[in-house]
N, C-alpha and C positions, 0 to 999 in steps of 0.2 A: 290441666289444660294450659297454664299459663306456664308448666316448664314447655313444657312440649314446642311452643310458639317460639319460647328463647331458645331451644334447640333449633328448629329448623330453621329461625334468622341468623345463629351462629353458623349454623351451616354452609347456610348461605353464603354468610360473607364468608366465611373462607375460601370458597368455592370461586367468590370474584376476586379474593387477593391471590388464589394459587392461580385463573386466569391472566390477570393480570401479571403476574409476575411469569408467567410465560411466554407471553405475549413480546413485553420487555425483552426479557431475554433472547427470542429466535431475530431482536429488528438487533439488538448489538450490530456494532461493525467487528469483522471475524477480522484476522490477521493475517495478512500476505505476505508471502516470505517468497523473495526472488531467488533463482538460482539459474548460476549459468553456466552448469558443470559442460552443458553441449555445446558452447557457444567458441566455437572457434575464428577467431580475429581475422584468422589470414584469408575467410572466406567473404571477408567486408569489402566493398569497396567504397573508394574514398567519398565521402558527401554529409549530408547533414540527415538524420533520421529522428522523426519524431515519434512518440512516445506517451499513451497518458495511463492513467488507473484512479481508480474509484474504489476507494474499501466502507463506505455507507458513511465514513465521518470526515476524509480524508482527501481530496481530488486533486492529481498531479499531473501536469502536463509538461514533458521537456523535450529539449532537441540534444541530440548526442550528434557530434561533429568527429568524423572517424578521416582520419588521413596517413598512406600508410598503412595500414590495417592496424592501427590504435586509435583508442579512442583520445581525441586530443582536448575534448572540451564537455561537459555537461550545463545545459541553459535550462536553469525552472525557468519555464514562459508560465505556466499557472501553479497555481499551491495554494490551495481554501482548504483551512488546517482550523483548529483551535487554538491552541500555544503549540504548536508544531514545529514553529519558523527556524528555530534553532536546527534542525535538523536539515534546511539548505546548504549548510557545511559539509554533507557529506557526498557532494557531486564531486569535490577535490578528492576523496581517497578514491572515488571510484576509478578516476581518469588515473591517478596513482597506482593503483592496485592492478589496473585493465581486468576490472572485475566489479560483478554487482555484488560479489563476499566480502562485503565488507560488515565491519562492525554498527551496529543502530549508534542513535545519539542517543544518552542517559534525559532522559524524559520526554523525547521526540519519538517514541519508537513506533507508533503509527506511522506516522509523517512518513518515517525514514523508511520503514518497509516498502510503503507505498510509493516514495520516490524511485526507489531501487526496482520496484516491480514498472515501474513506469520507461527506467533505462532500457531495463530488461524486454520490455515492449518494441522498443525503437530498435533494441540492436536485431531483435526477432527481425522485425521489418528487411532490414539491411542483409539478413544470409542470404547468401546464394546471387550476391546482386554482382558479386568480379566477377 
């Protein structure tokens, strides 16, 4: 009788640690990967386009400043990151590159996806606006 009881408590508790670790696992924040193979520039016109994204750990809000049909400026106005911050650096290659393909920051790569996904929102905004 008295295995039987350490059985079914072992049971048990596995039962709330495999819960529990599933639970965990489906709240993770997933990873967002911008891409802007559709995004043709010449269809922009010129003005200021904002921008945000949410990946569960990550919240980025920016304005992209398109003039000319490039993009001439990216502004984080929001960014609630954890150590992410280093990854504000990469709104220069964007305006660089005139592209959300660009490279993450080595140890920002939440951050920087979700920045990117954030561009990639604004310039959405902006098609079809010439």
């Amino acid at each position: 009788m008295k295995h039987t009881k350490r059985t079914i408590f072992a049971l048990l508790a596995a039962a709330l640690v495999l819960a529990l670790a599933v639970g965990v696992w489906q709240n993770l924040p997933r990873r967002i990967v911008a891409t802007d193979a559709a995004f043709d520039l010449s269809q922009l016109a010129d003005g200021r386009y904002e921008g945000s994204c949410d990946n569960g750990l990550v919240k980025v809000t920016v304005a992209v400043a398109v003039q000319g049909h490039a993009i001439t400026g990216v502004e984080i106005l929001k960014h609630d990151n954890g150590r992410g911050s280093a990854a504000n650096a990469i709104t220069a290659d964007v305006v660089r590159r005139q592209s959300v393909e660009v490279d993450t920051v080595a140890g920002a790569t939440y951050s920087s996806d979700t920045i990117l996904k954030a561009v990639e929102t604004a310039l959405a905004k902006g098609m079809g606006t010439k």
